[in-house]
N, C-alpha and C positions, 0 to 999 in steps of 0.2 A: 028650433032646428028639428025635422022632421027623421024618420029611420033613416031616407036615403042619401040625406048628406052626412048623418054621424058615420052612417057607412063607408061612405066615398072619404071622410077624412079620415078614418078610421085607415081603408089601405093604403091611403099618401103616405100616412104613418108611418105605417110597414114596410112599407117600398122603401122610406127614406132609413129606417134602420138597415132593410136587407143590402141596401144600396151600400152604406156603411161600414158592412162590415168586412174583414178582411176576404174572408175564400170567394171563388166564383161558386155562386150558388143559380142552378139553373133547374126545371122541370124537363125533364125529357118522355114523352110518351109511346106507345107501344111498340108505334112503327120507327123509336129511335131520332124523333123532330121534337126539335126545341120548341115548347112554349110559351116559356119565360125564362127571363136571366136576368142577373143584377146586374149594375155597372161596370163590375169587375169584368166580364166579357166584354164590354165595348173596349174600357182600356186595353184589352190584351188582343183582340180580333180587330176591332176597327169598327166595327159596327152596333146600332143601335138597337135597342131589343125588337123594336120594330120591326126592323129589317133581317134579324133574325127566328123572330116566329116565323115555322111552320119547316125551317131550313133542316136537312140532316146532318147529323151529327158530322159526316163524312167529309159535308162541304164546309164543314165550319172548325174544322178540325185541320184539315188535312187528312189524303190514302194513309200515309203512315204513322200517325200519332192513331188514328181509326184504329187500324190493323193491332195498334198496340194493347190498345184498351177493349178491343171488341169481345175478346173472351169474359171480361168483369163485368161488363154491357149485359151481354148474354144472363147473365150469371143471373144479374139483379132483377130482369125481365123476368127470370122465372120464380121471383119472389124470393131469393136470398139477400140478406144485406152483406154489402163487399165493403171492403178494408185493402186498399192496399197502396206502395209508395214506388213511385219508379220513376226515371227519366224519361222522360216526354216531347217529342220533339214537333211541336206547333205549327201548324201554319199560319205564319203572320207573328206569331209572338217567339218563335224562336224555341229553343232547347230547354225544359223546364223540371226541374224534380218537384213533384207535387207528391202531395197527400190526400189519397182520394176514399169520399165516404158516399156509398150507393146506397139511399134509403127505397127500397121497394112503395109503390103504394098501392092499395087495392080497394077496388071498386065494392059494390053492394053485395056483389055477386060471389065475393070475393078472390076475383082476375086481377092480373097486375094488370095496371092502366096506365103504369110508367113507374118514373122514380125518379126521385130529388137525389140530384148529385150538387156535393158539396168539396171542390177542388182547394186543397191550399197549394200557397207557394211559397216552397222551402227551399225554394236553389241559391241564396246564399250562404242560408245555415248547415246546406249541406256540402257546398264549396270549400265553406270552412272547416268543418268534420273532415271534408278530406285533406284540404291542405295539412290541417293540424295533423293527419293518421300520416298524414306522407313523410314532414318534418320530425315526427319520432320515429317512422323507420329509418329516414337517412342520417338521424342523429343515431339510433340506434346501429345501426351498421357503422357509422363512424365509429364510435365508439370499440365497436369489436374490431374493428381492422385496423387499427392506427393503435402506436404502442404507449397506449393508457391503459390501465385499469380503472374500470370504474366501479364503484364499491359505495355499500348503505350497510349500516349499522344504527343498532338500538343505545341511545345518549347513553342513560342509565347503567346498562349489563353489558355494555359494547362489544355485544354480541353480532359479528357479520351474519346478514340477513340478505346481501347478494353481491357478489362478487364477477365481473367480466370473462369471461373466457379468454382474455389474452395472459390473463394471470400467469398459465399453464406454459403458456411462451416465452412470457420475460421472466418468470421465478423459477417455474420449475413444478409447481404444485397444481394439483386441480381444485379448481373452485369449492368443493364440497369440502377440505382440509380446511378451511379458513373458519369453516362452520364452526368448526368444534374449541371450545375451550378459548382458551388465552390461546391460540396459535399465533397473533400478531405480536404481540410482547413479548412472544419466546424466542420468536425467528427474528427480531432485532437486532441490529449489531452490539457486542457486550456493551462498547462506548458508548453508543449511542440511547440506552437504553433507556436510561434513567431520563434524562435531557427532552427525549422522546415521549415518553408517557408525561413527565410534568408539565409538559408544555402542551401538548394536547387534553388532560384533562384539564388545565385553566383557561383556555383559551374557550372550551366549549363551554366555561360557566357563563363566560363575559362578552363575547364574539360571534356574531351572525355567519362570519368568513374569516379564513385564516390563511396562513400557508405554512408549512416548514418543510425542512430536507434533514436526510437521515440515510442510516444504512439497513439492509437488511440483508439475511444471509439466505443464498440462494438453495434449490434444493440437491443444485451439483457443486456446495460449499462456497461456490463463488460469491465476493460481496460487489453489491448493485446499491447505487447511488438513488437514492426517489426524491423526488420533488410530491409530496402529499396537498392539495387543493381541497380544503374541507369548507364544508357549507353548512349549519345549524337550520335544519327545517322543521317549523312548526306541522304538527299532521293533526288530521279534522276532529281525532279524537281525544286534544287536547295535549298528546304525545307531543314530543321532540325526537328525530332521530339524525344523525349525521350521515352527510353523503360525501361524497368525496370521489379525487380523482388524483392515481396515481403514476404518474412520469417517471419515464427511467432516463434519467440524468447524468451517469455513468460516464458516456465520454463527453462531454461538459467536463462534468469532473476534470477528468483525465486532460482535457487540454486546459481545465485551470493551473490546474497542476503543473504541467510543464510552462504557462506562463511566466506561474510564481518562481519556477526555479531560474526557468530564464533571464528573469527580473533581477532574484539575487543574485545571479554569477554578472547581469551587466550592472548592477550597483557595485558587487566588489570589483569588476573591471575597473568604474569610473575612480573608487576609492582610494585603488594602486595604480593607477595611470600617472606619471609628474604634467600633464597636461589639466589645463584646469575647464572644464566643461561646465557652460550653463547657457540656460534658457531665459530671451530675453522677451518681453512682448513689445506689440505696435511702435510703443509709448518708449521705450527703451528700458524699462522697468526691471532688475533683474529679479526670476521668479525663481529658481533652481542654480546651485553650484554644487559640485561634488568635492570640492576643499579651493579654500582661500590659498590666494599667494601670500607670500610673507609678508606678514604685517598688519594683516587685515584678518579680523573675525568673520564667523557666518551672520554671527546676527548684526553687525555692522552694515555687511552686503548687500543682504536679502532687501529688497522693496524698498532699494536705491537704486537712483539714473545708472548705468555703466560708467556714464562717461566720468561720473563724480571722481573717479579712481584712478584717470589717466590725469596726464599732465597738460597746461594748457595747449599747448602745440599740436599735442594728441586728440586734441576733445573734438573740434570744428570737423578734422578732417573723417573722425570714425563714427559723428554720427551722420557727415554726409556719405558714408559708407553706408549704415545701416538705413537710410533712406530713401538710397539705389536697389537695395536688396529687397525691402518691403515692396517697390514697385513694379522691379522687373520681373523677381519670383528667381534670380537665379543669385548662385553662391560667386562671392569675394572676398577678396584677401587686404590685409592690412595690418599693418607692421606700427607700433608706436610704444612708450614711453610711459610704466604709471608713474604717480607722484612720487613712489620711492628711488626710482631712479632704474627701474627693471625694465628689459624691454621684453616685447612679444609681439609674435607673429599669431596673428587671431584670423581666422576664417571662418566666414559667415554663412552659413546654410539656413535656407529658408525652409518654414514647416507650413506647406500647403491643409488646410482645412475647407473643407466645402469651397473649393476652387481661387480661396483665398489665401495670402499668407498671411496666418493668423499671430505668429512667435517666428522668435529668427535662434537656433543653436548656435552657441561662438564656443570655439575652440581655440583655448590661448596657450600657445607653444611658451615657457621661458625661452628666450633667447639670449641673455643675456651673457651668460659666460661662452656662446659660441660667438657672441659680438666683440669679449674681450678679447678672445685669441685672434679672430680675425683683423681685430685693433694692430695685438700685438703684431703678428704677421705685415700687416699694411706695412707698422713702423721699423719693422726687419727688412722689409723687402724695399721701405723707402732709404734706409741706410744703409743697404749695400748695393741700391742702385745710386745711390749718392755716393758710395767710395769709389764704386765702380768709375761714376765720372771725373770723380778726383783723380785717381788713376790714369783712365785717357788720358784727362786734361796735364798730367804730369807728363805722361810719358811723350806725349805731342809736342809739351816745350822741351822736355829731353832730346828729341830728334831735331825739333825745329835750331835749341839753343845751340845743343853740341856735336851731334852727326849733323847736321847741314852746313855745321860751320868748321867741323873737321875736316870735311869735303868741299868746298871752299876752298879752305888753306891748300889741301890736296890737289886742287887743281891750280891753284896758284903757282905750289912749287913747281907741279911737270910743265907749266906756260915758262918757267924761269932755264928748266931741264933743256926742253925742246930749243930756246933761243940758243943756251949752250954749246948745244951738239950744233944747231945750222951754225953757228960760226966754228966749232973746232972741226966738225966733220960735214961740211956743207954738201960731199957726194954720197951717204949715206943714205938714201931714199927709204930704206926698207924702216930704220929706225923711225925717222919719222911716221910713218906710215903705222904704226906698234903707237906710238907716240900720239897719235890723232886718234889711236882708237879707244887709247886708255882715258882721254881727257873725255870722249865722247862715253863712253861708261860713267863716270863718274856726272857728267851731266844729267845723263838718264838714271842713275840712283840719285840726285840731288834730288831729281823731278819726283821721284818714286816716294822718299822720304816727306816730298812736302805734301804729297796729297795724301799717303798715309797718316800724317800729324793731320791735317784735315778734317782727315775721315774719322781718325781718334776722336778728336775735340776739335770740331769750326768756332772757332772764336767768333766767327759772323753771327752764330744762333743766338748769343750771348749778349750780343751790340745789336742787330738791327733786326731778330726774331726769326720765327718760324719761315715766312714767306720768304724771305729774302736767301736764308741758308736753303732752303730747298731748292730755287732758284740755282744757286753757286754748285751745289752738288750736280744736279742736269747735267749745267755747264762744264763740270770738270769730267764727268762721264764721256759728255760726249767728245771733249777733247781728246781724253786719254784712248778712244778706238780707234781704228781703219776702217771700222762696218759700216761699209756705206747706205744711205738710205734712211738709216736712223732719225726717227723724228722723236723730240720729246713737246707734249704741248704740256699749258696749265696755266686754269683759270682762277682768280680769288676773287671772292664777293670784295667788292671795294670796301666795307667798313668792318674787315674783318683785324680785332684787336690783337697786341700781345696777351698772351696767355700767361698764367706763375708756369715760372723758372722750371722746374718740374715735371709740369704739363706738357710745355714744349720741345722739352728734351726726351720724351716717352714718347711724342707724336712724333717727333723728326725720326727717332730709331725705326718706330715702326714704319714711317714711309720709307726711310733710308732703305731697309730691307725688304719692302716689296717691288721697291725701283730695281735694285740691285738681282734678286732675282728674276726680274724681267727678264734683263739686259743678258747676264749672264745664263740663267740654268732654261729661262723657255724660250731664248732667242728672238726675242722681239723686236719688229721694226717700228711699233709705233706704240707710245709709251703715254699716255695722260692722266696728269694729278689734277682734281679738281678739290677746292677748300672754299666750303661754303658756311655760312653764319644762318643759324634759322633760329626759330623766338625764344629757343634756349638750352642751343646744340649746336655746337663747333662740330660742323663733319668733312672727313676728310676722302676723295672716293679715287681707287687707283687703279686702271684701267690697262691692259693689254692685250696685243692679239699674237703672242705666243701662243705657246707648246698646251696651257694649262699646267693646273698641279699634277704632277705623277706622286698619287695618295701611298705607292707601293714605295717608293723610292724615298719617300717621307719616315714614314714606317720604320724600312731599312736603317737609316740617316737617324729616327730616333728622331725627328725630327724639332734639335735645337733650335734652331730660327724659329722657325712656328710655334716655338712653348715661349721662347725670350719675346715673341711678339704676344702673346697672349696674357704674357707677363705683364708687360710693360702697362696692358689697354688695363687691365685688374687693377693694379697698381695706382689709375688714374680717375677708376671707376668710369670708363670708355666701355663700350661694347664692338667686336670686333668683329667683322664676320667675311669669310675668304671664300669664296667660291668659282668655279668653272664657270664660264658662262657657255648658254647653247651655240653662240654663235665661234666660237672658241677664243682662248686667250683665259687670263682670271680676273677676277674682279674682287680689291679688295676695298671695304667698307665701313671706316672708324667713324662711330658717334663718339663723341665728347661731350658731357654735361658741362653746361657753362650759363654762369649768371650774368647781365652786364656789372656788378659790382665786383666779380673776381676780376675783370681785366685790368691791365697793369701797366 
């Protein structure tokens, strides 16, 4: 190999390290034209060193990255070496912070004859220098403007070494108080004190991270709740020191506070309530009761079915209660029977969770001694509405047996009187005529008494039932008027049964007396009972286009009939309901509970 190829491999060489290595490394001579560059300019211009010999700086730059660097340019042309780092903003490569080194070179003569400039690029590492300077000022401002403290101390002498400036806001004290001495151990709450220090100093032997809460007392005596955030940081010179950040937790506090108290006044509500409260979930599970009914323990209850505790009758029906309530989301009611024989009215409230109902609360009323009195009551009000009819039904045959038949005889004799006198005093007109009018009174009280015995006690209700006695009533109404016009209709479902004895004699009253006040107190000309059977209700519906109820005149009146009718429906466990209607007249409205097994 001869000089002039070790030569020539010799700068491939070179070319291939300079090519290599990171900065753009280029010669620039007097007049400020490129006459060599490394690769690194092709990648960032576009262009091949070729095509950039002999170019100016200007045109390969860009006017204003030129403009930027022209004074350092200058600088180095007159034989100084430059140093220096700025943003740069490129033609063709864009916006760049670089690292620029201007090595002067000089000729024989010793003239600069240019200089090697050596460009790095640092625009990521200094993107990140900033990002990183930016995220500790806005951590840094955070930290002062938002109500932490934040705080560094030495592990060892736990000596504060820097303390927040909001200190001075939420305590009271200025940063430089903290410096001195044991001030955090002093300014402790007395409770707290102890509790405080021993658990901070073990915590820093064992614990990278910790938390606790504590009191500390203010510098206007007031005590402030902190939440302490401590962190163990190893430091370069081998040190440990603690950092931390401290919360003021205060009304936290304060609304725990009135939780808990709230908490125990609605525990001791639940405790002294005779109402027994608990929580069941999905599954029927009981998870919570605030006391047992008789007879049953807590721990027998707890994390047992509900239903376990009712009786079988009670069981089907309340947990297809509880799995109407799970699905719809809304509260129900439910009346049954536990195994001891207690009843209770339980109401079911759903407890929505993330848009679900997660638990259902039951509330179980005892009922059971307002079931016996209303027992007892029923069996009062059914044996004196049972004397009661004993009574009619006496005094009906009273009238019927011996005033209808006294009166009878009484007109027997004046028929024996009147033949008397026409034959002793055959010109006497006037007696006769006295004569005619006395038998004709006793006719019309004969008539009077039978439809009062009647009305007492219809022997028909008794023999051929409700339809047929309500029938005869119409019929005797409408005989005993003059009001002409008078229509009564009434329709019956054709398979409409007898009803028990009882029944029917509580339904015929209450019809009895919404007919009757038709006829008589709202003057009505058209009067219709309808008696309809439906899948397990005897209803009765009674229709007029009178006057309506006069509610004042009821009032007045005290209104007897309308409590005896109310009576009666209670009594039958009937639901009754009387109303005006818009078009006028009233409309009244008896449900009957009825099985096909009660019929009779």
């Amino acid at each position: 190999m001869n000089s002039k190829e070790a030569f020539r491999l010799q700068e491939e060489q070179l070319w291939l390290v300079i090519d290599a290595l990171p900065p753009l490394i280029s010669f620039i001579d007097s007049e400020q034209r490129y006459q060599f560059t490394n690769k690194r300019y092709e990648e960032w211009f576009g262009l091949s060193r070729e095509q950039m010999r002999g170019k100016h700086m200007r045109e390969i730059l860009g006017q204003e990255a030129y403009e930027n660097v022209l004074p350092r340019v200058e600088q180095a042309l007159r034989g100084t070496k430059v140093s220096f780092t700025c943003w740069v903003d490129y033609k063709g490569a864009g916006k760049r912070y670089v690292e620029v080194n201007y090595l002067p070179q000089l000729d024989e003569r010793g003239e600069t004859r240019g200089f090697l400039a050596f460009i790095l690029d640092s625009t990521e590492r200094k993107r990140d220098e900033e990002e990183l300077q930016e995220s500790k000022e806005r951590f840094q401002r955070l930290v002062e403007t938002t109500n932490v403290i934040g705080w560094e101390a030495d592990l060892e002498t736990w000596a504060f070494t820097y303390v927040s400036p909001q200190v001075t806001r939420l305590l009271g004290y200025q940063p430089s108080e903290w410096y001195e001495g044991d001030f955090w151990i002093e300014h402790l709450h007395p409770e707290d004190r102890e509790y405080a220090v021993k658990l901070c100093a073990e915590s820093s032997k064992s614990l990278t991270e910790y938390e606790f809460e504590y009191r500390m007392i203010a510098a206007d005596g007031r005590t402030v709740w902190l939440r302490d955030l401590v962190s163990v940081v190893d430091l370069a010179n081998g040190k440990k020191e603690l950092r931390g950040y401290l919360i003021d937790v205060t009304d936290r506090k304060k609304v725990e506070e009135s939780l808990r108290h709230s908490e125990e006044q609605l525990q001791n509500l639940l405790e002294n309530i005779p109402d027994h409260v608990f929580t069941i979930d999905s599954l029927g599970i009981i998870r919570y009761i605030n006391h047992t009914a008789p007879g049953f323990r807590k721990d027998e209850v707890l994390g047992k079915h509900f239903s376990t505790f009712l009786e079988p009758e009670s069981r089907d029906l309340a947990c297809r209660c509880l799995q109407n309530v799970l699905q719809s989301g809304t509260p129900s009611d439910f009346e049954g029977t536990d195994v001891n024989s207690r009843s209770y009215r339980i109401r079911y409230v759903p407890v929505n969770r993330s848009g679900e109902v997660g638990s259902v609360l039951m509330v179980a009323t005892d009922v059971t001694e307002q079931k016996r009195s209303e027992k007892s009551r029923r069996n009062l009000i059914e044996r004196l509405e049972s004397a009661r009819e004993v009574e009619r039904r006496t005094l009906a045959r009273e009238l019927h047996d011996e005033a209808s038949q006294d009166l009878s005889a009484a007109g027997l004799y004046l028929t024996q009187v009147s033949k008397k006198i026409a034959l002793l005093l055959p010109e006497e007109e006037s007696i006769k005529d006295v004569l005619k009018k006395a038998d004709e009174l006793i006719q019309l009280t004969h008539e009077s008494l039978r439809r009062t015995a009647h009305a007492l006690h219809p022997s028909i209700l008794e023999h051929y039932g409700l339809v047929i006695a309500l029938q005869g009533f119409t019929q005797e109404l409408s005989k005993s008027t003059d009001r002409s016009g008078l229509i009564f209709e009434m329709e019956t479902a054709p398979d409409l049964p007898r009803l028990d004895r009882m029944v029917e004699t509580a339904a015929y009253r209450i019809t009895q007396e919404a007919i009757t006040n038709a006829f008589k107190h709202a003057q009505a000309r058209h009067i219709s009972i309808n008696l309809g059977l439906h899948e397990n209700m005897v209803s009765i519906v009674v229709e007029d286009d009178g006057r309506g109820i006069d509610h004042g005149a009821v009032e007045e009146s005290r209104g007897i009939g309308l409590a005896a009718m109310y009576e009666r429906a209670d009594l039958i466990g009937a639901k009754l309901d009387i109303s005006t209607k818009v078009s006028g007249g009233t409309r009244l409205a008896l449900d009957i509970p009825f099985a096909r097994n009660q019929a009779i």
